[in-house]
C-alpha positions in Angstrom: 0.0 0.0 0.0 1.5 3.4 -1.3 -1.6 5.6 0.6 -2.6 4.9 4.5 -6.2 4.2 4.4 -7.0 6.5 7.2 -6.1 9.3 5.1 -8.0 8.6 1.7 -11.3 10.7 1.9 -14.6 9.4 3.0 -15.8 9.0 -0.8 -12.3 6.7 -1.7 -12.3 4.6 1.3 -16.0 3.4 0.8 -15.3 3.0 -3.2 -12.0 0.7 -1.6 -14.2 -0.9 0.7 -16.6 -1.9 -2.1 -13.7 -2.7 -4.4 -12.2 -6.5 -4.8 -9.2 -5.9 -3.4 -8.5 -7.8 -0.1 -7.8 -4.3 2.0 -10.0 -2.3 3.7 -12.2 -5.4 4.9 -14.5 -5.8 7.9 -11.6 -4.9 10.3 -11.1 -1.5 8.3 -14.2 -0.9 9.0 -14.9 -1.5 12.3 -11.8 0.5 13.5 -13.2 3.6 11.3 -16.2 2.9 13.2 -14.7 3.2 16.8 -13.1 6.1 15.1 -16.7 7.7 14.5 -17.8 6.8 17.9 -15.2 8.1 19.7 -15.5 11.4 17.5 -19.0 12.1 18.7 -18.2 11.3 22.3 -15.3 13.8 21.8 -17.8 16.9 20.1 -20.2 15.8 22.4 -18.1 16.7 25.8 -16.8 19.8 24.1 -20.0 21.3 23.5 -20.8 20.4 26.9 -18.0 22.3 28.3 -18.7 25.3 26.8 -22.3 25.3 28.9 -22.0 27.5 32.1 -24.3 24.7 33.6 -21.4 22.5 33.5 -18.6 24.9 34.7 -17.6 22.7 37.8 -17.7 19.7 35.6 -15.4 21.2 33.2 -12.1 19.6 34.4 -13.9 15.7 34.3 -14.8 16.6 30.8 -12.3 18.2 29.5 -10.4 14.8 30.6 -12.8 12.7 29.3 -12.5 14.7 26.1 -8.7 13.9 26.0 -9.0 10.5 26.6 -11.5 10.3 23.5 -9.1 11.9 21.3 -6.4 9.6 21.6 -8.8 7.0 21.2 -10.3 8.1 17.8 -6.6 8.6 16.8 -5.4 5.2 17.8 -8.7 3.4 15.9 -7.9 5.3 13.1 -4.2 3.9 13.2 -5.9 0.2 13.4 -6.9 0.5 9.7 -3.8 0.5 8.5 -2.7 -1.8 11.3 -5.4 -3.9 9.9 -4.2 -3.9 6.7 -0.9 -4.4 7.6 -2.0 -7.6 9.4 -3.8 -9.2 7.0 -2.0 -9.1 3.7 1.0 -11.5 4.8 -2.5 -14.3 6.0 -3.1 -13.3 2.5 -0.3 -14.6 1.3 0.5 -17.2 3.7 -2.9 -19.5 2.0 -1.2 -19.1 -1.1 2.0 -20.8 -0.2 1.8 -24.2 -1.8 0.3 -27.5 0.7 3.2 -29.4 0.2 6.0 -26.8 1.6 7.0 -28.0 5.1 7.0 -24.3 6.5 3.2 -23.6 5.5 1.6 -24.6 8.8 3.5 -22.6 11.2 3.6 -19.9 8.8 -0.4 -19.6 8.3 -0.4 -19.7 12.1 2.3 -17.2 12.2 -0.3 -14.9 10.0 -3.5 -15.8 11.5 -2.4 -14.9 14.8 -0.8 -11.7 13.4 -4.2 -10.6 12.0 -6.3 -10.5 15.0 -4.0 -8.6 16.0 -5.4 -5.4 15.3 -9.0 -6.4 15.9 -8.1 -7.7 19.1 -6.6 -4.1 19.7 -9.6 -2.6 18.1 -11.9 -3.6 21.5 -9.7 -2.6 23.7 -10.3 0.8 22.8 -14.1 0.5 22.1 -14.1 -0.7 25.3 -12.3 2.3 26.8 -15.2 4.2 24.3 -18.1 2.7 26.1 -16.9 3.7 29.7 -16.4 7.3 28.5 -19.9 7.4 26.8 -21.7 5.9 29.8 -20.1 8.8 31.9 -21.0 11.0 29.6 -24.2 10.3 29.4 -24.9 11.4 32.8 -22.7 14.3 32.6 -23.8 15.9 29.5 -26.1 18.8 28.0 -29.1 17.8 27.3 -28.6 19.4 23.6 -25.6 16.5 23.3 -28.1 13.5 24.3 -28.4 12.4 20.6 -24.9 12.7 19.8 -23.4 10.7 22.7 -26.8 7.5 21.5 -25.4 7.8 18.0 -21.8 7.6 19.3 -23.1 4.4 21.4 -24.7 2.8 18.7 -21.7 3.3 16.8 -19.4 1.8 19.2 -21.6 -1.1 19.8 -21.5 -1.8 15.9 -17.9 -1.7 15.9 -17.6 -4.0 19.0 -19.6 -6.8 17.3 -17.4 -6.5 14.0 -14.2 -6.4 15.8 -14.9 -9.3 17.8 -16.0 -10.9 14.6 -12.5 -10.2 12.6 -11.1 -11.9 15.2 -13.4 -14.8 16.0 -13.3 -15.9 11.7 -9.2 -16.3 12.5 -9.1 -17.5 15.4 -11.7 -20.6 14.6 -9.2 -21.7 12.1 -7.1 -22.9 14.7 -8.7 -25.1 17.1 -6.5 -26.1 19.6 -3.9 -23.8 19.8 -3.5 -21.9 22.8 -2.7 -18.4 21.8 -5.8 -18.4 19.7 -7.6 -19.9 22.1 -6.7 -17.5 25.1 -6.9 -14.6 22.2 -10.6 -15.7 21.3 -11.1 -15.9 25.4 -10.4 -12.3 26.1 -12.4 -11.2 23.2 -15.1 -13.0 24.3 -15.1 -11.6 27.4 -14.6 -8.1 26.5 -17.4 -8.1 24.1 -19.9 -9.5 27.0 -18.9 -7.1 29.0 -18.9 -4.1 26.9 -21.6 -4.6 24.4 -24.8 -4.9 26.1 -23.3 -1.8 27.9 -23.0 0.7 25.1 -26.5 -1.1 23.7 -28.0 0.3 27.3 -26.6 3.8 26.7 -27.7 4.2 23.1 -31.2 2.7 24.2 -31.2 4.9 27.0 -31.2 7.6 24.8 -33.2 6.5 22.4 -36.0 6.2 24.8 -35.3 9.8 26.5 -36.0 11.2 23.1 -39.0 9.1 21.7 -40.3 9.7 25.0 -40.0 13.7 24.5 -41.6 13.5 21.5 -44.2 11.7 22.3 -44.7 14.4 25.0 -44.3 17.3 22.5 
């Protein structure tokens, strides 16, 4: 790759993402995801801070801010870390059945590529605790932004755990997968029912205002 993928424009990386080629993929997108979530929860607290309402809160949210900065900067990184980390399992299934090498190899490259994934919900699930404090320490005016940002995060969860998962299934037995797949399993039960409760939180604030006119 002569371009990073996190710096093509929004119309390039989708017409990539549709393309044939084997990069951006699933993982691609689920750290551009994160990245989206973690944007939102970013604007969100900003706007908040500027709210005299919030003034003695400022410090907590301008920290929180912060931390969802480096976040959206790091899942942003995990696209091309993605992309990085797939190409050589690309490569490694082409290597003839017969070579003596192949094996280890593929397992070399399998592991590698759930490597960023695997990254991938460790920040979402630093995401999800910032939007569930956020969600009680936020301007009302923000309430949609910081649902959407939870949705968002929730998606990217699932498709993380998934680019992981479809690599790690490939080799039963093995305990580094197996301890990989493990942790990811955990961290998505932990983490996605809990950024589906802050996006349905809001969800329900807001039909419920509307409903009320």
């Amino acid at each position: 790759m002569t371009e990073n993928l996190s710096e093509k424009r929004c119309m390039d990386f989708c017409a990539a993402l549709a393309s044939d080629a084997p990069v951006p993929g699933g993982g691609g997108a689920a750290a551009l995801t994160g990245a989206l979530a973690a944007a939102l929860c970013a604007m969100a607290g900003r706007l908040t801070m500027s709210k005299p309402a919030f003034a003695d809160r400022a410090g907590e949210i301008n920290a929180l801010v912060t931390r969802a900065d480096d976040l959206r900067l790091r899942l942003l990184r995990l696209i091309d870390a993605d992309a990085a980390g797939f190409l050589p399992l690309s490569s490694a299934y082409a290597i003839p059945k017969d070579e003596p090498d192949r094996a280890e190899t593929l397992r070399r490259a399998t592991l590698c590529a759930c490597k960023a994934p695997a990254e991938m919900l460790e920040a979402l699930a630093q995401c999800t605790a910032l939007l569930e404090t956020l969600l009680q320490n936020c301007s009302r005016m923000m309430l949609s932004d910081v649902g959407c940002a939870a949705a968002l995060c929730a998606g990217a969860l699932e498709a993380a755990a998934m680019n992981v998962f479809v690599n790690t299934k490939s080799l039963k037995g093995d305990q580094e997968a197996e301890a990989l797949a493990l942790h990811v399993s955990q961290l998505l039960d932990d983490c996605l029912p809990r950024a589906r409760a802050v996006s349905s939180q809001v969800l329900s604030l807001l039909r419920e205002e509307d409903k009320n006119g």
